[in-house]
N, C-alpha and C positions, 0 to 999 in steps of 0.2 A: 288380404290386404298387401298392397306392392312395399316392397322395402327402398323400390327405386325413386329418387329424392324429383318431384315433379317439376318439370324443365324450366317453367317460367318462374322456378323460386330459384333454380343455378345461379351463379354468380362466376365471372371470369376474370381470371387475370392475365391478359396478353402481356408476357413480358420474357418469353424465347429470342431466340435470335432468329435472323428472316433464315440462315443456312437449316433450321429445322422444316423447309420446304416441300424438299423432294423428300422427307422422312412422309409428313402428310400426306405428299400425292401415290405414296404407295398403299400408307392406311384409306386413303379414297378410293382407292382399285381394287382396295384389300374387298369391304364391304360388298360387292353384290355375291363372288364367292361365298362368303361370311356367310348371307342373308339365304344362298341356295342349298349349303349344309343347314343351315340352322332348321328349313323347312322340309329338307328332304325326308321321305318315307313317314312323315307324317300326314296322321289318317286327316283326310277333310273337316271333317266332323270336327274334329280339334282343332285344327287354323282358323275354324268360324265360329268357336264358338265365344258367345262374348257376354263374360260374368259379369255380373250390373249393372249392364245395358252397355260398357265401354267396348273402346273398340275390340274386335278380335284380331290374334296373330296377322289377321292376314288384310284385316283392316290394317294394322301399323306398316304392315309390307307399302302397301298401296300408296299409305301418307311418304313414305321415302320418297316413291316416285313423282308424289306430286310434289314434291318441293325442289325437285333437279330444275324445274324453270327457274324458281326465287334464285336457287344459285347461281345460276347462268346470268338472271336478271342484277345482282347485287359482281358480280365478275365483268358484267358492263358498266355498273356503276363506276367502278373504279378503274376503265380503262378510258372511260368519258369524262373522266374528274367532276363528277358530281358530286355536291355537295351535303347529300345524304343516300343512306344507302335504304331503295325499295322495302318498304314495311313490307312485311309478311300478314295474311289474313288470319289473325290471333286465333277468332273462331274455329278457324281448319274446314269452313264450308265445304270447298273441293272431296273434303276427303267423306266426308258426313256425308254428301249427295252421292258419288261415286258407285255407289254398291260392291264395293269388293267384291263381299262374301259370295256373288255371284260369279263372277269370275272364275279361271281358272289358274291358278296360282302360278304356272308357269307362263301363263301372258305375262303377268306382274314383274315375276321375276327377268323375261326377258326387254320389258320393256324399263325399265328399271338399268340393267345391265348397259345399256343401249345410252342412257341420260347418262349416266356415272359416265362411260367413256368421256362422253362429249365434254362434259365437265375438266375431265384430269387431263384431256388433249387441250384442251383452250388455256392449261398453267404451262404445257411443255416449256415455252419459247418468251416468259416473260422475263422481263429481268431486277435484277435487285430492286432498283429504285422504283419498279409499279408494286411490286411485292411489298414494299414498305409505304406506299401512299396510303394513306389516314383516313378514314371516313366515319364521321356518324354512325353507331348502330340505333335506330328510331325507339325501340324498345327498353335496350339495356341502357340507353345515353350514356355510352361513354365510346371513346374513338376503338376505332377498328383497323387496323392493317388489314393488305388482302390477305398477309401469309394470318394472321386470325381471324379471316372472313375462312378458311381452309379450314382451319383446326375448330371452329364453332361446329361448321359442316362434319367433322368427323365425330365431336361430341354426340352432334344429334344422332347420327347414326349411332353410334355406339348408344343410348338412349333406347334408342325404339326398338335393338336388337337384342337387349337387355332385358325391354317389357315383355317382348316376345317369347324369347328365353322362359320368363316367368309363365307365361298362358299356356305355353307346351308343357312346361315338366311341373305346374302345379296337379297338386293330389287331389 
């Protein structure tokens, strides 16, 4: 049984200052190193395997990667002044049909590596006032800065690296 508190029961309080930015965009760069110690010299067999029926280590890898579009897509939200920011597919479809566990982890991992950049270069050059522009989160209903559209982003990863964490070094 996971100790880890499951994501759609989180609750957030954006209420940092936007100068806590470039702290973020290092924990966003931080994460695909993170993710490549986290799996490295571990055996196959255990990145796949997936206790009742949930995903495996390497399924969670995977769902990282698929969700670098929604943040790309929700980082245009906010540079279009849209008035809500791109639902996520709650389901997690993408990641469910995908097949991981067939893969080979270091695809994953590199192409994972690959989004992340794209991600933390498209915040280089923005400036305060987009960083603090407001939007709708569809789910949580309640407003959003981009500089908390960043730090949701870093929760989630810190989440899945967490679960992961668990499926590796459980006994």
């Amino acid at each position: 049984m996971s100790q880890i508190t499951n994501w759609f029961e989180r609750k957030f309080e954006f209420s940092f200052p936007l100068e806590l930015c470039p702290n973020l965009c290092v924990r966003l760069r931080g994460t695909p190193p993170r993710l490549e110690e986290l799996v490295r010299n571990v055996p196959h067999k255990l990145l796949v395997r997936k206790p009742d029926g949930k995903w495996s280590a390497q399924e969670h890898a995977g769902h990282l990667l698929d969700l670098e579009s929604l943040w790309i897509k929700r980082v245009d939200d906010y540079l279009a002044g849209r008035t809500q920011l791109t639902a996520a597919d709650l389901s997690n479809k993408q990641t469910d049909s995908a097949n991981y566990n067939a893969r080979e982890v270091i695809e994953i991992l590199a192409e994972f590596r690959a989004a992340r950049m794209k991600l933390v270069d498209r915040m280089r050059h923005l400036d305060g006032a987009m960083l603090a522009r407001s939007i709708p989160h569809p789910r949580l209903q309640q407003p959003m800065r981009l500089v908390d559209h960043l730090h949701f982003v870093a929760e989630h990863d810190d989440h899945h690296l967490a679960r992961m964490w668990e499926l590796i070094t459980a006994t």
